[in-house]
C-alpha positions in Angstrom: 0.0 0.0 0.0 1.6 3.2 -1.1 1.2 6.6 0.1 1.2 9.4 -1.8 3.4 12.1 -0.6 2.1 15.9 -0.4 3.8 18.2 -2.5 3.8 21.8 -1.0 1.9 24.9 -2.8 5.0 26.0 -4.9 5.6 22.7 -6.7 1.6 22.4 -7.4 1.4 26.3 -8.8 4.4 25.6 -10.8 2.7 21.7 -11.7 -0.3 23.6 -12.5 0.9 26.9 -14.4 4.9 25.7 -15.8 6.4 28.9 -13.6 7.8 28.8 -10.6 7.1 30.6 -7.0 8.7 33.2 -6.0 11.1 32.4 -3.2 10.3 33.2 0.1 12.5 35.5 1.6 13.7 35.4 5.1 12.2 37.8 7.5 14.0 40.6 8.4 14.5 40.2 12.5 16.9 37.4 12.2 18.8 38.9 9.9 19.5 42.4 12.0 20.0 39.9 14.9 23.2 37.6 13.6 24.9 41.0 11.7 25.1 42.5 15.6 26.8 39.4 16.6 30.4 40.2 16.6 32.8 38.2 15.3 34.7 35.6 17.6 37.8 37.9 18.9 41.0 35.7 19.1 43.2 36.1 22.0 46.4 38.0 20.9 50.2 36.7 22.7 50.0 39.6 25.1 46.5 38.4 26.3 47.5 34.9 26.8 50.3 36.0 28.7 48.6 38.3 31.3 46.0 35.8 32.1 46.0 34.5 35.0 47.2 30.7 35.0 44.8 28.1 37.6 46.6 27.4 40.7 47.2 24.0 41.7 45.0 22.6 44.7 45.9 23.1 48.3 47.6 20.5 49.8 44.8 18.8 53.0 46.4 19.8 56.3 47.7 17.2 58.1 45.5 15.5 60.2 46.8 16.1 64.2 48.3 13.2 66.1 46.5 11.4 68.5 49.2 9.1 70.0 46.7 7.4 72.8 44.3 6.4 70.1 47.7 5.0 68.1 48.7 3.0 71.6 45.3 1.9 71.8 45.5 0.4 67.9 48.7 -1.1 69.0 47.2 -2.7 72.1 44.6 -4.1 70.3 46.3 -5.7 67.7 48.6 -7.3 70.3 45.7 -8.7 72.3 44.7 -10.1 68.9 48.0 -11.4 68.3 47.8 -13.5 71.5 44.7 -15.1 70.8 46.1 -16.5 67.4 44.5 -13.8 65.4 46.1 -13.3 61.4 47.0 -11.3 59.1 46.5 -8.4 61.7 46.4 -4.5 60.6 46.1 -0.9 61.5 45.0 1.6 58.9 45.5 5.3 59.8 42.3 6.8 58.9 43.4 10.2 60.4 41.9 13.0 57.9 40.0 10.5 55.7 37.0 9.7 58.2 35.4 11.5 60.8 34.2 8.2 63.0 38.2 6.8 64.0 41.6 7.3 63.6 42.5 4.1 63.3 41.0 0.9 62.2 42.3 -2.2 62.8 41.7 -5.2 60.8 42.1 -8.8 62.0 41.1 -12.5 60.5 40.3 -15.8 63.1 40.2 -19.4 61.5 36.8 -19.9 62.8 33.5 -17.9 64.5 34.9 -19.5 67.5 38.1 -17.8 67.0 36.9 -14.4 65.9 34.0 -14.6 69.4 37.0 -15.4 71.6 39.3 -12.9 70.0 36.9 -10.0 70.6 36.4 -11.2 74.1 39.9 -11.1 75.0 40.3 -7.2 73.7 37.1 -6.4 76.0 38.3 -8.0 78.7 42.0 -7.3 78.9 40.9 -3.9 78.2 38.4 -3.4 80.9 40.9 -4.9 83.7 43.6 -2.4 82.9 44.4 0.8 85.2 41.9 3.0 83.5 39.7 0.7 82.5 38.1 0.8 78.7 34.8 -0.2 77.4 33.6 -0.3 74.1 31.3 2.7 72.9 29.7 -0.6 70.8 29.8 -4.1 70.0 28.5 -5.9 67.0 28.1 -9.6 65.8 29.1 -10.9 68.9 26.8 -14.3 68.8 27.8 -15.2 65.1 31.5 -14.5 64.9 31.2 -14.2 61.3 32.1 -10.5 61.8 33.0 -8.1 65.0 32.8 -4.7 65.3 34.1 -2.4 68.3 34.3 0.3 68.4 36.6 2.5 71.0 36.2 5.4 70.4 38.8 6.2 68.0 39.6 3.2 67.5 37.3 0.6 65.5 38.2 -3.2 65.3 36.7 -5.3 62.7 37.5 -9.3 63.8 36.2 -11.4 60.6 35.9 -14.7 59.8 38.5 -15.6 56.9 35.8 -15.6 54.3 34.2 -12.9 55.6 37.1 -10.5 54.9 38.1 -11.5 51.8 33.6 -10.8 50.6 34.0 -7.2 51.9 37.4 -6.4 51.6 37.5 -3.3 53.7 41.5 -3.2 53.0 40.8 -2.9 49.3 38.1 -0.4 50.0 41.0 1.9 52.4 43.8 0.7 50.2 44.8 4.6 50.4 45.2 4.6 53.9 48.9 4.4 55.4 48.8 1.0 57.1 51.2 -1.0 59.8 51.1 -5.0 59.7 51.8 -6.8 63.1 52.5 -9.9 63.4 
């Protein structure tokens, strides 16, 4: 089925009579408006030079030290150490989050091992001369995954597995670190 296609007015008048429209001529406004468009101006050698050149970004201040939130990273991870823990680590989130200063990472071969790792931080903790209790605790009764969190410091215990699905040292891989062992 084929559609015939309309012709406009001019192409019947001229079908019709043999002569062609006249042209239709474009209305005056748009010419006036592109002829008081300057033209583009091209920056000479002198104008390149006096223009101002972008400065290069600020450097971030450095964060401040907070060396009893870096003993208590330390402790932490030692108190891991003694219960077996691996592949133990202490990021130095100083300046990049606004919840800790240091994070410290830890892995137990079991939820067995990761419960009775955590237990061990709270309780050495909380027998010392100024005693320290966490702010929170997390995941306690499964073991897959710890959380507590000190203050400043946050400890993440994890099950081997665990770590290796969430990757939080991939996800801080910026972050200057300190392995213990």
């Amino acid at each position: 089925m084929a559609t015939k296609k309309k012709t406009p007015a001019s192409k019947k008048a001229k079908a019709k009579t043999g002569t062609r429209a006249p042209a239709r001529k474009k209305p005056a406004a748009k010419k006036a408006k592109s002829s008081l468009r300057p033209p583009p101006r091209k920056k000479t050698a002198a104008a390149r030079k006096k223009a101002p050149k972008a400065a290069a970004p600020p450097a971030p201040p450095k964060p401040a030290e907070n060396p009893k939130a870096r003993e208590l990273a330390r402790r932490i991870g030692n108190l891991l150490l003694d219960k077996k823990a691996t592949d133990v680590v202490i990021l130095d989130m100083r300046g990049m989050t606004s919840y800790a200063d240091y994070i410290v990472i830890a892995s137990g071969e079991s939820d067995r091992q990761v419960s009775a790792m955590a237990e061990n931080v709270q309780v050495q903790l909380k027998q010392e001369q100024q005693p320290l209790r966490p702010i929170s605790t997390e995941g306690l009764e499964t073991g897959q995954w710890v959380l507590l969190d000190y203050d400043d410091v946050v400890a993440h215990l994890f099950n081997g597995e665990v770590r290796a699905f969430y990757d939080l040292d991939g996800l801080w891989a910026d972050a200057p670190r300190e392995k213990l062992s």
